[in-house]
C-alpha positions in Angstrom: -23.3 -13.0 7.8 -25.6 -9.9 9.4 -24.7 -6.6 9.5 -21.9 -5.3 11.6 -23.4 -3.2 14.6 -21.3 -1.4 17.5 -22.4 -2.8 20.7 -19.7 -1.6 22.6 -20.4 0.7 25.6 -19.2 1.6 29.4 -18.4 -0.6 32.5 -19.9 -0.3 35.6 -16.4 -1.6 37.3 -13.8 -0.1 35.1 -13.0 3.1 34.2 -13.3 4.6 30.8 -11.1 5.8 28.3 -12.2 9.4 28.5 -10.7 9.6 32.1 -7.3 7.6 31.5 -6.1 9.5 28.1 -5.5 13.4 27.3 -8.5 14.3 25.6 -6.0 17.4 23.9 -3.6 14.4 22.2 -3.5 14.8 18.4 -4.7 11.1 17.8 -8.0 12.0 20.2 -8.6 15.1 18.4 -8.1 13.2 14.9 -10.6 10.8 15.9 -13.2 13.4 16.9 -12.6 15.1 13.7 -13.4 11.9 11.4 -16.8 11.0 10.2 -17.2 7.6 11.4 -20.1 7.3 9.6 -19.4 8.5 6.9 -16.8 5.0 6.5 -19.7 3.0 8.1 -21.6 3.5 5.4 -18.8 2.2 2.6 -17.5 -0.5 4.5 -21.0 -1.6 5.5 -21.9 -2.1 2.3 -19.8 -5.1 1.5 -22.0 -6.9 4.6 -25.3 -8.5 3.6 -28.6 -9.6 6.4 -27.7 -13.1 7.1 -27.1 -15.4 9.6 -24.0 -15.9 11.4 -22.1 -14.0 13.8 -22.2 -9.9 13.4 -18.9 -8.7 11.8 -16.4 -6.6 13.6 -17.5 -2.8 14.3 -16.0 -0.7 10.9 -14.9 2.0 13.2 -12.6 -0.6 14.7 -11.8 -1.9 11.2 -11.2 1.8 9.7 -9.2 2.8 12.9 -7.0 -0.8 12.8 -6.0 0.0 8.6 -5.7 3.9 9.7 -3.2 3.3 12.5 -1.3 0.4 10.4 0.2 2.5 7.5 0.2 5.7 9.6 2.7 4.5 12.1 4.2 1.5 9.7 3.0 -1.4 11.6 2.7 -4.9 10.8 -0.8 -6.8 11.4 1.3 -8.6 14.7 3.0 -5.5 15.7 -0.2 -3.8 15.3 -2.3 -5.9 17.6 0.6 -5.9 20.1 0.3 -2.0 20.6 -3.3 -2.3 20.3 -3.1 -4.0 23.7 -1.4 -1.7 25.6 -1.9 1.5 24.6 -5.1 3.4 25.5 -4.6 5.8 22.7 -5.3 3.4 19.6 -7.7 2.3 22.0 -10.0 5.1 22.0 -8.9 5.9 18.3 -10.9 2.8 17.7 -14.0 3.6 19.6 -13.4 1.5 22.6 -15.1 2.5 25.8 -13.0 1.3 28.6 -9.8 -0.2 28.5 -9.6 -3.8 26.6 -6.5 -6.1 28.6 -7.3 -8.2 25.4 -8.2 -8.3 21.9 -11.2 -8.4 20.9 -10.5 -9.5 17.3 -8.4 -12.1 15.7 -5.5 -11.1 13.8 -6.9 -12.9 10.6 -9.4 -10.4 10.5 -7.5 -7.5 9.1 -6.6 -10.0 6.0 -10.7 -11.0 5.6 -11.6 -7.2 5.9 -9.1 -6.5 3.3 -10.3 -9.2 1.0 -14.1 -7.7 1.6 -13.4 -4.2 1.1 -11.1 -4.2 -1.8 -10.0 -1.1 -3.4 -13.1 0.2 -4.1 -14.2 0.8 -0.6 -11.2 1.7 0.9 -10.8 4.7 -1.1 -13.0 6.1 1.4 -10.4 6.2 3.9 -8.8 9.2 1.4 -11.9 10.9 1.0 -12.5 11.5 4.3 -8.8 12.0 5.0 -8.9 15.3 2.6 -12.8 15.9 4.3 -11.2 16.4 7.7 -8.1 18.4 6.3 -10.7 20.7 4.7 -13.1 21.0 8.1 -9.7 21.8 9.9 -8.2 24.4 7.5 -5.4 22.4 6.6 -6.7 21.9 2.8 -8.6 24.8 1.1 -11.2 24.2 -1.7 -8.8 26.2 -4.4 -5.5 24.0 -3.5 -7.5 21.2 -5.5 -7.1 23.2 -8.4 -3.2 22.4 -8.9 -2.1 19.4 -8.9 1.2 17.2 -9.5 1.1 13.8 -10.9 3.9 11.1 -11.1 4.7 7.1 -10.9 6.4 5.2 -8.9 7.1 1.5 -8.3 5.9 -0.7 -5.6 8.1 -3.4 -4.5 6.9 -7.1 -4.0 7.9 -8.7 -0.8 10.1 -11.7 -2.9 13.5 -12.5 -3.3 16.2 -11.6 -6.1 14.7 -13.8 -8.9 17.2 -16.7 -10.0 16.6 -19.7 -12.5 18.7 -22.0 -10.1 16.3 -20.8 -7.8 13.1 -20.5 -9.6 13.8 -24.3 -10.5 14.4 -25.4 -7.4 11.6 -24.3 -5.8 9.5 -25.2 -8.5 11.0 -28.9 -7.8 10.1 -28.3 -4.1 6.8 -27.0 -4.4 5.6 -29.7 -6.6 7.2 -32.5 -4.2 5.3 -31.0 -1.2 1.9 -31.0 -2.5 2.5 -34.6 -4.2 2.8 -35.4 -0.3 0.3 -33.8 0.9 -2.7 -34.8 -1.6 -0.7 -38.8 -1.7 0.7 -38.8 -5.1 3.4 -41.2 -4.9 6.5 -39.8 -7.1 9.2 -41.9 -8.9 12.0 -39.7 -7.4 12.0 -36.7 -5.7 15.1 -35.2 -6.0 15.2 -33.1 -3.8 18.6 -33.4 -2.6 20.3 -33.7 -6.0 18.4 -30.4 -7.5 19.5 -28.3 -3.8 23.1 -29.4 -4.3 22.7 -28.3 -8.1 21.1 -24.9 -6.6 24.1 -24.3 -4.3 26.8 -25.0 -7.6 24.9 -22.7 -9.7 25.8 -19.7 -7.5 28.9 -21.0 -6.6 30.1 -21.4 -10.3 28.7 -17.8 -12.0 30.7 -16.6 -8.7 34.0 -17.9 -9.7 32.9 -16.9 -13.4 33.1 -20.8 -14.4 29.8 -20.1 -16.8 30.2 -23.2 -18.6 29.8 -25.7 -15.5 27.0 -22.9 -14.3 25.2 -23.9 -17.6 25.5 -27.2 -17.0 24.1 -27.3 -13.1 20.9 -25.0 -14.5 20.6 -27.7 -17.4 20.3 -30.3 -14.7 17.9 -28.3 -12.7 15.5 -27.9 -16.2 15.6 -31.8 -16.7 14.9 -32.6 -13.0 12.1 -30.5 -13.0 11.0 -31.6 -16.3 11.3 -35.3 -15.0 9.1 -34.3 -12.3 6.6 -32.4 -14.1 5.8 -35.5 -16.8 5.7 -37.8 -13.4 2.8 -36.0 -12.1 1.3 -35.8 -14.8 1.0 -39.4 -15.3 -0.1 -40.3 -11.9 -2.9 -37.7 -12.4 -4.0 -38.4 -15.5 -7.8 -39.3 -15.3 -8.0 -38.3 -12.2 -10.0 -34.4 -12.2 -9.9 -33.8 -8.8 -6.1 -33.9 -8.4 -5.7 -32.4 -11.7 -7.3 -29.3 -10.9 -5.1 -29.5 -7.7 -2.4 -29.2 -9.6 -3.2 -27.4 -12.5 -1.9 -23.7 -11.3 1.1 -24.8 -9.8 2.0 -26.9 -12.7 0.9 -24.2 -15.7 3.6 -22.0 -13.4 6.2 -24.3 -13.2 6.2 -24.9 -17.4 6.5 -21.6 -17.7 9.7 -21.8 -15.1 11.3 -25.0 -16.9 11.1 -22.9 -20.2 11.9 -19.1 -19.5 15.2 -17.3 -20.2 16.8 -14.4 -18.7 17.2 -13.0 -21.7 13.7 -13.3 -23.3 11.2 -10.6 -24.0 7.7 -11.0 -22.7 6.3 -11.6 -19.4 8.3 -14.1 -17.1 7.7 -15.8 -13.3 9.9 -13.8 -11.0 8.3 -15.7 -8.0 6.0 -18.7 -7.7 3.8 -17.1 -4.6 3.5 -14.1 -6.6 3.1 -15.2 -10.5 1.6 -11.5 -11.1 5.0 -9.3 -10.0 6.6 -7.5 -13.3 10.0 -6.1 -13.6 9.9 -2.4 -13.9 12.9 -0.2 -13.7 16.5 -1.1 -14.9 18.8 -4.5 -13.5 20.5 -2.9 -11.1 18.1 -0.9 -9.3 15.8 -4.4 -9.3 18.7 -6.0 -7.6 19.0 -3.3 -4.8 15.2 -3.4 -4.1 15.4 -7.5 -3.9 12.0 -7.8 -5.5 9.7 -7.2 -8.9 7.3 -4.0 -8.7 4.7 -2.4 -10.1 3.6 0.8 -11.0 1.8 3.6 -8.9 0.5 6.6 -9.7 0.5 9.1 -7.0 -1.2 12.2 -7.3 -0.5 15.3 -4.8 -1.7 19.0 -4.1 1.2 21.6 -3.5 -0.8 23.7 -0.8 0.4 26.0 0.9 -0.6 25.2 4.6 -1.2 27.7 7.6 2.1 27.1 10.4 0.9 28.3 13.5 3.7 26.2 15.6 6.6 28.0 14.6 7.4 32.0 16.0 5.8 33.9 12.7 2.6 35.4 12.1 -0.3 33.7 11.5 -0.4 35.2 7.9 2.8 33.4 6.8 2.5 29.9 5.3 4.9 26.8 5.1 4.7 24.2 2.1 3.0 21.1 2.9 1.6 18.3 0.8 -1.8 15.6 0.4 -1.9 12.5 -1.6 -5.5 13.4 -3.5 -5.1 9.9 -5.6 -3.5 6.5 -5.9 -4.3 3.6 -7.9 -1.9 0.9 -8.9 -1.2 -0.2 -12.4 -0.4 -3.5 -13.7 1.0 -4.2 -17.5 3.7 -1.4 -16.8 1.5 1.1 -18.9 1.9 4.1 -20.5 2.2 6.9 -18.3 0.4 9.3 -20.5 -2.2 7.0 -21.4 -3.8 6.8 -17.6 -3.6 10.2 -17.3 -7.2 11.0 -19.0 -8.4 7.8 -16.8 -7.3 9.8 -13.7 -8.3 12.8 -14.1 -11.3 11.2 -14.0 -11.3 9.4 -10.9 -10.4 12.8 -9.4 -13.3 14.6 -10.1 -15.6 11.6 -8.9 -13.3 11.0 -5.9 -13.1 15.0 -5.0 -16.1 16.6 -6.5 -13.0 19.1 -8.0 -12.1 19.0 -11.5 -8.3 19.9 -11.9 -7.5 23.1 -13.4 -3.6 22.5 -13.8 -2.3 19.7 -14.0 1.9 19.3 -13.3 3.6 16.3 -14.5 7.3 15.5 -16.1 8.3 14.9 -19.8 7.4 11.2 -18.9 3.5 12.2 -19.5 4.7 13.4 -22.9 2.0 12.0 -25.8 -0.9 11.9 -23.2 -4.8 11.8 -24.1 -6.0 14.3 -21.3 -7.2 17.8 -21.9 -3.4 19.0 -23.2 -4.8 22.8 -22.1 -4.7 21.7 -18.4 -1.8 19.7 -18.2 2.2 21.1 -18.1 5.1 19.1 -18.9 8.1 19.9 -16.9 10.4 22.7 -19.8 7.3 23.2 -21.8 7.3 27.2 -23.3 4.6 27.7 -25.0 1.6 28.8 -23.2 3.5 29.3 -19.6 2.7 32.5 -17.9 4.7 33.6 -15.1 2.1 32.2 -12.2 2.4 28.7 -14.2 6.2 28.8 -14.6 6.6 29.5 -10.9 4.0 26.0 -10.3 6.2 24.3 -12.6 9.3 24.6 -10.2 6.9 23.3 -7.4 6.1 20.1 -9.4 9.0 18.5 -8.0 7.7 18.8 -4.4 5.8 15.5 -5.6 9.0 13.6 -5.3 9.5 14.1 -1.8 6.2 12.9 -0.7 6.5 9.3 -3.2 9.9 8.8 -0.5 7.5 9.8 2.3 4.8 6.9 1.2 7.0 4.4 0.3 9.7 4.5 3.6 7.5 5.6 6.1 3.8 4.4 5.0 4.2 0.8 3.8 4.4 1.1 0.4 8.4 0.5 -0.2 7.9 -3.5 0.2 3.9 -5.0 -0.6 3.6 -7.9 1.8 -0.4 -8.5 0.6 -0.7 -11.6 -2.0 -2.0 -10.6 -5.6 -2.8 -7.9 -7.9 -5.7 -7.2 -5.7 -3.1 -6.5 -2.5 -0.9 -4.4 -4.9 -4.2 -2.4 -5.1 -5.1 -2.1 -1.7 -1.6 -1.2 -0.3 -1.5 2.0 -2.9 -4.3 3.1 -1.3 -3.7 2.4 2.3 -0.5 3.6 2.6 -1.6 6.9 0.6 -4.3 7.3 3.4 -2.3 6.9 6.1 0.5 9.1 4.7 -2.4 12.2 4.5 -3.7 10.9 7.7 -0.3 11.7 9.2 -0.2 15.2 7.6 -2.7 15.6 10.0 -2.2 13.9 13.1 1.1 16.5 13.0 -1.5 19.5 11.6 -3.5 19.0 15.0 0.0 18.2 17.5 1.0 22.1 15.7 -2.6 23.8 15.9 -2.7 22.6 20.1 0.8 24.2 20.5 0.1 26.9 18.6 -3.1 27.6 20.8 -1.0 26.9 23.8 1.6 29.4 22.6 -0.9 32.7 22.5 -2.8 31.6 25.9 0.7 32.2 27.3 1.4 35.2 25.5 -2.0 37.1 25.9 -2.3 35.8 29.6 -1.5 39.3 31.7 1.8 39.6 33.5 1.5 39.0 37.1 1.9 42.4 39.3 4.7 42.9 41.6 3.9 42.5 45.5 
């Protein structure tokens, strides 16, 4: 693989994008406010000189993850509107209008997989860069800061041992067909009847024949397991085909509800943890994991409402996310983010806000304010304790509006990426709606200051 390297330019035959959009809409002025090449220089890394066919260009990369978790698109829906509008067009650097794409959709997922967490963090960087170069952010709002956790949902269903069974029973059938491992039985159709009774019978509160159904599952399963393992035996290649799918479906055949420890909750996604009580886990459908969001209360300039300029309205940036896997402490990765604050901002924290969850913490305990502490509160610091709440609002913001509420990317390296993706597009939002309110704002006093016209 070479380097990636924007070719793109004008046609002679077809107009450009310059003359078909408004060059005053907030997504054109967003994307002559971002340092292209600033995120040229992170995602280029991940590229080495090679042969091969150039990779895509990064500002269409950068724009393409920009434009997904600010507008909550999936990878299909995304490339749909990519197509026909000019907008995310020119957002992306294209010259003239594209009638089709010029990438496949499995690209976003290889990008993804290149970039990792670690280079996509630029994405926020340069997110609270422009907010600063357009006034939205000042240098001192970094100063204060909230912090707080949230979960992020896995995209898998209610976990079930009838059904954690029985698609361990199906799993392992389909790949004995496909690699030409001939089984003794399948039973398949025995073991999706037994499925079926399972629910049926905890439905109608008949728990003993419930028992019996799952203790038919564990056997079939078992059955099928110690089959496999037969017809493989000697053989290395197919036992290091199976060898995951099996380790996952011992562990399947064995678990309880009611055990402590770390459990399955889905065989496509071995890594997802239960976090939060039963019945919120049922209304979310899925396992999570922790995230730790960390925001700065500022106090933005409103120019699109009728007040002075010198009034302010309350408005909010996601400075940090990182996801966290082993359902943690919370106080015990608040020294470890501190940290990647300072590196990720240049700005180290002078107050940090947090809840009585954070209580027992290793950071610098003169810095950080638990929600009712007394001691050592003036009244400026009381007054940013009641604001430390406002962090709350923007976690519902991410999560229902930004991609983070259900994580569709496979493994605890796409629980990673999606905490920081959606937190980039949530701050890129903030400012696609800063720049729609600074252009009416302008608007607004050209009408006002322009003279009144004399009367004939």
């Amino acid at each position: 693989m070479s380097k990636p390297r924007d070719e793109r330019q004008k046609d002679l035959f077809r107009p450009s994008l310059d003359q078909i959009v408004n060059m005053k809409h907030p997504l054109v002025l967003l994307a002559e406010k971002i340092d292209w090449a600033f995120i040229d220089g992170h995602f280029r890394s991940v590229c080495h000189e090679g042969a091969g066919q150039p990779p895509l260009p990064t500002r269409l990369v950068a724009g393409l993850f920009i434009l997904k978790h600010m507008h909550d698109l999936s990878d299909e829906v995304l490339c749909a509107r990519w197509i026909e509008n000019p907008y995310y067009q020119f957002f992306c650097g294209e010259q003239v209008f594209r009638h089709e794409l010029p990438f496949d959709r499995s690209s976003l997922t290889r990008w993804r997989q290149r970039l990792g967490e670690e280079h996509l963090v630029a994405l926020i960087q340069e997110s609270l860069s422009v907010a600063h170069k357009t006034g939205a952010l000042e240098t001192k709002d970094l100063e204060r800061v909230a912090v707080d956790t949230t979960v992020q949902p896995k995209a898998i269903a209610h976990p079930t041992d009838a059904r954690l069974l029985h698609r361990a029973i199906e799993k392992l059938v389909t790949l004995a067909r496909r690699l030409g491992v001939p089984l003794r039985q399948s039973y398949l159709r025995v073991a999706k009847r037994a499925a079926i009774m399972v629910g049926r019978y905890t439905h109608a509160h008949q728990f003993k024949r419930a028992r019996r159904a799952l203790k038919f599952l564990r056997i079939r399963l078992g059955r099928l397991i110690r089959d496999i393992n037969r017809k493989t035996d000697g053989r290395p290649e197919l036992e290091a085909r199976f060898a995951p799918l099996l380790s996952l479906a011992i562990r399947v055949q064995y678990q309880d509800h009611r055990q402590r420890g770390p459990k399955v909750y889905a065989l496509h996604a071995p890594e997802v943890e239960c976090i939060g009580p039963f019945d919120k886990l049922r209304r979310q459908g899925a396992g999570a994991l922790r995230v730790r969001l960390q925001g700065v209360d500022r106090h933005a300039r409103h120019l699109a409402q009728r007040r002075p300029a010198s009034s302010r309205a309350k408005s909010r940036d996601v400075l940090h996310a990182k996801a966290l896997h082993g359902n943690p402490f919370d106080g015990h990765t608040l020294a470890p983010m501190v940290a990647d604050m300072r590196r990720l901002t240049g700005i180290e924290a002078r107050r940090i806000h947090v809840d009585k969850g954070y209580r027992g913490h290793t950071a610098n305990k003169f810095r950080v304010w638990i929600s009712g502490q007394v001691r050592r509160t003036t009244a400026t610091i009381r007054r940013e304790m009641k604001r430390r709440a406002a962090v709350e609002p923007v976690i519902g913001h991410v999560k229902a509006e930004h991609r983070m509420d259900r994580n569709f990317l496979k493994g605890r390296e796409g629980d990673r990426i999606n905490a920081v993706l959606a937190a980039a597009g949530y701050n890129f939002h903030l400012l696609l709606r800063w720049l729609a309110a600074l252009l009416r704002a302008i608007l607004l006093a050209f009408v006002r200051t322009r003279p009144a016209p004399r009367p004939v």
